[in-house]
N, C-alpha and C positions, 0 to 999 in steps of 0.2 A: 504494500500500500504506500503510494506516495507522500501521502498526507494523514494523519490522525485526524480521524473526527472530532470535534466539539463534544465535549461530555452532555448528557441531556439536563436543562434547565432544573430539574424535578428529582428528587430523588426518590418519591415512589409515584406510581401511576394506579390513572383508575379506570384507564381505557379497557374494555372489551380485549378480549382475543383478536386478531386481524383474520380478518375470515380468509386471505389468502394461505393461511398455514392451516386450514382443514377443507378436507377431502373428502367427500361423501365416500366410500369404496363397497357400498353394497347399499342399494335402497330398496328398503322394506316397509309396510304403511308405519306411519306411528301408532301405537299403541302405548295406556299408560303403564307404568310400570319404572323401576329404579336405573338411574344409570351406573354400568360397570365401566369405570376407567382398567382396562387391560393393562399391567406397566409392564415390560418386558425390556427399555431400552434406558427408560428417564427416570434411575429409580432414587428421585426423592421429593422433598414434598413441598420443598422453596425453590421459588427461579423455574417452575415448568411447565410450560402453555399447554399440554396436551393435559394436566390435573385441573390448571385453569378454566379451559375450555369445558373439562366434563363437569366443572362443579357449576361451571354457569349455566350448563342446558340442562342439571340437575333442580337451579333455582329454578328456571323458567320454568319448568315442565311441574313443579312442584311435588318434586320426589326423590326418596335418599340417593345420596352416592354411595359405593363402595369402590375402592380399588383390589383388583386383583393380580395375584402375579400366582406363575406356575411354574413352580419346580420340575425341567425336562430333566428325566432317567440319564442323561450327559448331552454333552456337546463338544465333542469331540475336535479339536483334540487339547481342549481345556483341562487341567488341573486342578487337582484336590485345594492347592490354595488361591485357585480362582474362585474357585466356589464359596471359600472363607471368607475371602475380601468379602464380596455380593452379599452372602447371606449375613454377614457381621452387618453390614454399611445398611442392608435394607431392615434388619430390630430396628435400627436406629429412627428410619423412615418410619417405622411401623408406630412407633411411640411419639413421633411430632403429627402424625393423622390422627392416632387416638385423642391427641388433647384439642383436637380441631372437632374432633364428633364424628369423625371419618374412618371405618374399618376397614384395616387391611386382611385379605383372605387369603392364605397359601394355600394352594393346591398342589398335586402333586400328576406327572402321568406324561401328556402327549401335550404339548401347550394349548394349541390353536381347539383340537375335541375339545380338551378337558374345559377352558373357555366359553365354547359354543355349549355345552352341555348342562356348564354353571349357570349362563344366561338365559339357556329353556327351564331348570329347574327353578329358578329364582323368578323367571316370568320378567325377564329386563324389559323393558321400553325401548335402548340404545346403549350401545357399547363402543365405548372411544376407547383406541389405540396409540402406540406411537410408530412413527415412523423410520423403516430402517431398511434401507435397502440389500440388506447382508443374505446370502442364498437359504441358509439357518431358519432366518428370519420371513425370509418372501415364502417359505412350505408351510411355515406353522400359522402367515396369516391365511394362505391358500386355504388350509386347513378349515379353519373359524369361517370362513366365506361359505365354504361350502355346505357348511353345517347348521349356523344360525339362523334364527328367525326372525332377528329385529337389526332397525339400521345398524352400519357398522363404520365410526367416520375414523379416519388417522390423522394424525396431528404433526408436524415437523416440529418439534420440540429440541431436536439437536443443532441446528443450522441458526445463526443469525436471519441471516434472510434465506427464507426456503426453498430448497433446493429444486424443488420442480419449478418457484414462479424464477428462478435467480438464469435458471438456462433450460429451455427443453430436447436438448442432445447434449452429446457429451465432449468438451471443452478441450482443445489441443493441446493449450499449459495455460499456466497461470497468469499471462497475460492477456489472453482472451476471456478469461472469466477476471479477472481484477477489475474493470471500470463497468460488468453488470451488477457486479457486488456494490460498488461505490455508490454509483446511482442509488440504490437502493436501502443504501445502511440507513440516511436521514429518517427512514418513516417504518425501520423496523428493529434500529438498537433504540430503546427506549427500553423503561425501568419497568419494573417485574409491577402487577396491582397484587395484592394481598390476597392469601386462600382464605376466604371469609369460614368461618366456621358453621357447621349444620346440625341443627336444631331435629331433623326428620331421624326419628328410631329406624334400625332396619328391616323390612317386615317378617316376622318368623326368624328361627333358628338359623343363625351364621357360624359357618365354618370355624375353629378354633383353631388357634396356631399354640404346638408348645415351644416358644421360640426357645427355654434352655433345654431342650432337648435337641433341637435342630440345629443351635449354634455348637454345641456339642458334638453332633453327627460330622459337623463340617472340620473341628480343630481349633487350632487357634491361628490366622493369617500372618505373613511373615511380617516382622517388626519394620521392615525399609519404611513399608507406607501402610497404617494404621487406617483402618477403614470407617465412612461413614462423612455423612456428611459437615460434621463438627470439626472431622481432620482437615478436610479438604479446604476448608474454610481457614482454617488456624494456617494451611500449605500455602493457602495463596497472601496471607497476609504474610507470610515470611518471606514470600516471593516479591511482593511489592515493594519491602524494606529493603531485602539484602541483594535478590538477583536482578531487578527491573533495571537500578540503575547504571549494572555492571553491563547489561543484556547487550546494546550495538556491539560494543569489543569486545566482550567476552564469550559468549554465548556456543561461540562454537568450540570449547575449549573443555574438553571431558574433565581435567585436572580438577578444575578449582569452577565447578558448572558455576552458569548463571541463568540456567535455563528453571521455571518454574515446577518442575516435578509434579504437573499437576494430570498426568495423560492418564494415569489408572482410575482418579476420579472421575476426568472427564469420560474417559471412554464405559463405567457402570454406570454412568450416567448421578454419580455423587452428588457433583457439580455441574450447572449449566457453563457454558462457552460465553452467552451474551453476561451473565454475571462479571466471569472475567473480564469483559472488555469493557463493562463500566466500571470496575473499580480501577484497570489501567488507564482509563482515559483521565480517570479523578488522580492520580498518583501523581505526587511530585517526583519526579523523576527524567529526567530531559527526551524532547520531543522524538530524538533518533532511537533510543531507545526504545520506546510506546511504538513507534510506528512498525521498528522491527519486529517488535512482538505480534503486533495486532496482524501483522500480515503472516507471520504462522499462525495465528489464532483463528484467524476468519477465515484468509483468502486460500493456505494452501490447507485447510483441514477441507472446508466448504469443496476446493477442486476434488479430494479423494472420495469425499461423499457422492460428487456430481461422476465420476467414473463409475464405483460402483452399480449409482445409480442407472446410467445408459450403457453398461456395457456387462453385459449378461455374466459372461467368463472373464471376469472380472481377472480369476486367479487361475488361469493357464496362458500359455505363450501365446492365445490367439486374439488375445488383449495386444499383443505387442502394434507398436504401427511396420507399417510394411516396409520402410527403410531399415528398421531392425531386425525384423526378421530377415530380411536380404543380407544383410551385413553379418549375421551371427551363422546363418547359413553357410553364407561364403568362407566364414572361419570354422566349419561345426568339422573338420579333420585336423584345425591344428593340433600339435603335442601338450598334453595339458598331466599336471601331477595331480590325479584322482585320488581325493583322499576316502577312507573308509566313512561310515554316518558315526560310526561310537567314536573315533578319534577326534570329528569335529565336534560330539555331544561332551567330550571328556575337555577340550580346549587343548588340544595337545597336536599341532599342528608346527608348521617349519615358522610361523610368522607369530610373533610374540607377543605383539597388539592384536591379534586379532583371538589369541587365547585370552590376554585379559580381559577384554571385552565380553569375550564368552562365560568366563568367571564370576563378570561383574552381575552379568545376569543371572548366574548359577544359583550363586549369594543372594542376591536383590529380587529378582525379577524385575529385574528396570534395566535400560541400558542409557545413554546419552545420543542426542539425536544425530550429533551427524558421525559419530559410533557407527550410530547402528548402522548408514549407508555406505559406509566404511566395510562394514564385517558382513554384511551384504554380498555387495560386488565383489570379495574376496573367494566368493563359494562357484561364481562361475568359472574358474581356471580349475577348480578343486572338482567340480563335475565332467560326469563324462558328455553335457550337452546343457543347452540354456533350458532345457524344460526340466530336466534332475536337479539344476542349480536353485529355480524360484522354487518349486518343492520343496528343496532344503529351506532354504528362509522362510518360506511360509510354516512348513513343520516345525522348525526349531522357535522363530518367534512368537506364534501360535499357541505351541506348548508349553513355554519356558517367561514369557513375559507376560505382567499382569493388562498393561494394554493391548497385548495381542489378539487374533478375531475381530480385527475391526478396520473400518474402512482406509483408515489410514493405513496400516500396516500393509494393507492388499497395494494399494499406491506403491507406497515405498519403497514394495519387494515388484511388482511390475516398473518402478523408475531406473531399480537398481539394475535389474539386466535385462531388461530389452526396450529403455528409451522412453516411456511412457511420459508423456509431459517432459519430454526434453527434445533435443536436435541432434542432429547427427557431429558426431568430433574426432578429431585427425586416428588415421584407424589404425591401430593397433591388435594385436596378438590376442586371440581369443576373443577379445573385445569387439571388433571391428570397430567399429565407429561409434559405437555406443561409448559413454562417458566413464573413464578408469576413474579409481583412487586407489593411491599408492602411499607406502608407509613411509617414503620420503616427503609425499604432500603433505601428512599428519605431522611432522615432525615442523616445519615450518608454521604450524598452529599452535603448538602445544610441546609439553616436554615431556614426551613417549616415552621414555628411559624410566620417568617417574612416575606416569599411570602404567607401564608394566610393572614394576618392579611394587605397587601398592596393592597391584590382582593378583601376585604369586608369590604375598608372603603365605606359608602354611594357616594362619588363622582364619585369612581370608576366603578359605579352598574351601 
């Protein structure tokens, strides 16, 4: 982004929902009955237009809301401390809706049936969802479409401005979607209006959750990032303080980050995006700094969305654009050192940044961002072809990182090796033309010697 926006005048709002962020996606007569907000992506209970939205066609319609969410048998290929983080961070959700008059329902089984199933038993009137374009995600609404008997609207709750009105194809890089974003920030970053609390009991016997038997089920999530929406809030005001003002010059810089560590809340939906970018725009902190931010914040989160979005196979090589695929082609004989999947799973590779890296995530489940495009692009000379290489990244990110499964990640690993949202660059050895990074370019960032040598002390492993 060239420019930061102007922070909004107001610091809370009482406008309505913007009806361009909801989507009828199955029309059915009205009928009365309670509305179920379905959460599945925006799981908490401040800062989210899709809970906004269901509480106000609850007022209008003059009947309870409930929110529900459904525990899927896995989600492959997520982790037992994914599932910690989540279920820790949503108690949390579950007791800021209770002192609202608002119950949360856990369910458990096939998301989209068990949904559809809750809404014919409970006799819903409308069921709001949220919006997510992730392949996971687009079966289990399939699911619910096919099953239910009352409207069914989705809400873009994740996106500044919404991804379907912001582009309706899908965007070359980031400077094609940068000035439809801009245009449109004026009339849709504005401040959150308040979840009014509800007075309506819910009709008949509701679901009970033993949440200390469930948070038990789950473990205890790993200490790096503490879940729930009180942390992510406490992450970003430390972010404001310590990494905002360091963020233009340092940011890229794994050592001593000045990046906000805020991507595990955003991506369980902890915390909202537009929250973040009203309290950086209010931040004393200088303008080059905000601006760098805001344009990972908005423009290139918003571009990974918009990919997902229009482009089916999001996560195989046939996402690539077709100069990459020609170029990767053209090199898919040269001589490459194939490494084994446990040797890269263990970080025990010839390249020594690209083990601590792998470490850092082992420990953490976090990595640093431009790491991680680093330890990326590292895997295609390591495969036997560019389609075992995004595999690898997608598997190992996927599995191993708590933002992983998510639109950006799919980005990330389709930019890393085969071009996506990039140009073509002087061509090289396995690469072709697709864009290297080398651990002599890190070194001219940072002091490599010192982030190795911090991932392989023994205590750290």
């Amino acid at each position: 982004m060239t420019d930061a926006p102007a922070p909004p005048a107001q610091p809370r709002s009482t406008a309505p929902v913007h009806p361009a962020r909801v989507r009828r996606i199955l029309d059915r007569p009205e009928t009365p009955g309670p509305v179920l907000y379905w959460m599945h992506r925006e799981m908490r209970a401040t800062g989210n237009w899709a809970l906004l939205h269901a509480r106000e066609r609850a007022a209008a319609r003059n009947q309870p809301l409930a929110v529900v969410f459904c525990l899927a048998g896995g989600y492959p290929p997520a982790a037992m401390s994914h599932f910690a983080f989540m279920i820790h961070g949503l108690a949390e959700t579950a007791r800021t809706l209770a002192a609202k008059g608002i119950p949360l329902m856990v369910l458990r089984g096939a998301p989209g049936r068990e949904v559809a199933a809750f809404a014919r038993e409970t006799r819903a009137g409308l069921v709001v969802t949220d919006a997510d374009p992730t392949k996971p995600k687009r079966a289990w609404l399939a699911d619910l479409l096919a099953d239910a008997d009352c409207p069914v609207e989705e809400v873009d709750a994740r996106n500044v401005v919404p991804a379907r009105l912001v582009s309706p194809k899908a965007e070359v890089m980031a400077r094609t979607l940068r000035p439809k974003i801009q245009r449109l920030l004026p009339e849709f970053l504005t401040p959150f209006p308040e979840l009014t609390p509800q007075d309506a009991p819910w009709p008949g016997p509701a679901p009970r959750t033993d949440w200390p038997a469930l948070l038990a089920e789950f473990s205890t999530p790993q200490p790096s990032f503490p879940p729930g929406a009180t942390m992510a809030a406490a992450t970003l005001e430390n972010f404001l303080r310590e990494g905002l003002p360091r963020y233009a010059d340092a940011r890229n810089s794994p050592l001593e980050p000045a990046g906000s560590r805020l991507s595990p809340y955003l991506h369980f939906g902890q915390l909202s995006a537009q929250t973040v970018a009203l309290r950086v725009l209010a931040a004393n902190a200088p303008v080059e700094a905000r601006t760098a931010f805001l344009e990972q914040l908005i423009v290139r989160r918003e571009l990974a969305e918009n990919f997902c979005l229009y482009v089916p196979h999001y996560d195989t090589i046939d996402a690539f654009p077709a100069w990459a695929k020609a170029t990767l082609g053209k090199h898919a004989t040269d001589t490459r050192a194939v490494l084994p999947d446990d040797q890269l799973e263990a970080g025990e590779t010839p390249d020594p940044l690209w083990n601590a890296a792998q470490r850092q995530l082992l420990a953490t489940g976090h990595m640093h961002g431009w790491l991680r495009m680093y330890w990326a692009k590292q895997l295609l000379p390591w495969s036997r072809d560019a389609e075992t290489a995004l595999a690898r990244v997608l598997r190992l990110n996927d599995s191993l990182s708590l933002d992983g499964r998510d639109v950006n990640g799919y980005a990330g690993a389709a930019w890393s090796i085969g071009g996506v949202h990039d140009r073509p660059w002087p061509e090289r050895r396995v690469f072709g033309c697709v864009r290297s990074m080398t651990a002599s370019g890190a070194t001219r960032k940072f002091n490599v010697r010192a982030f190795v040598e911090r991932w392989t002390r023994p205590s750290l492993i």
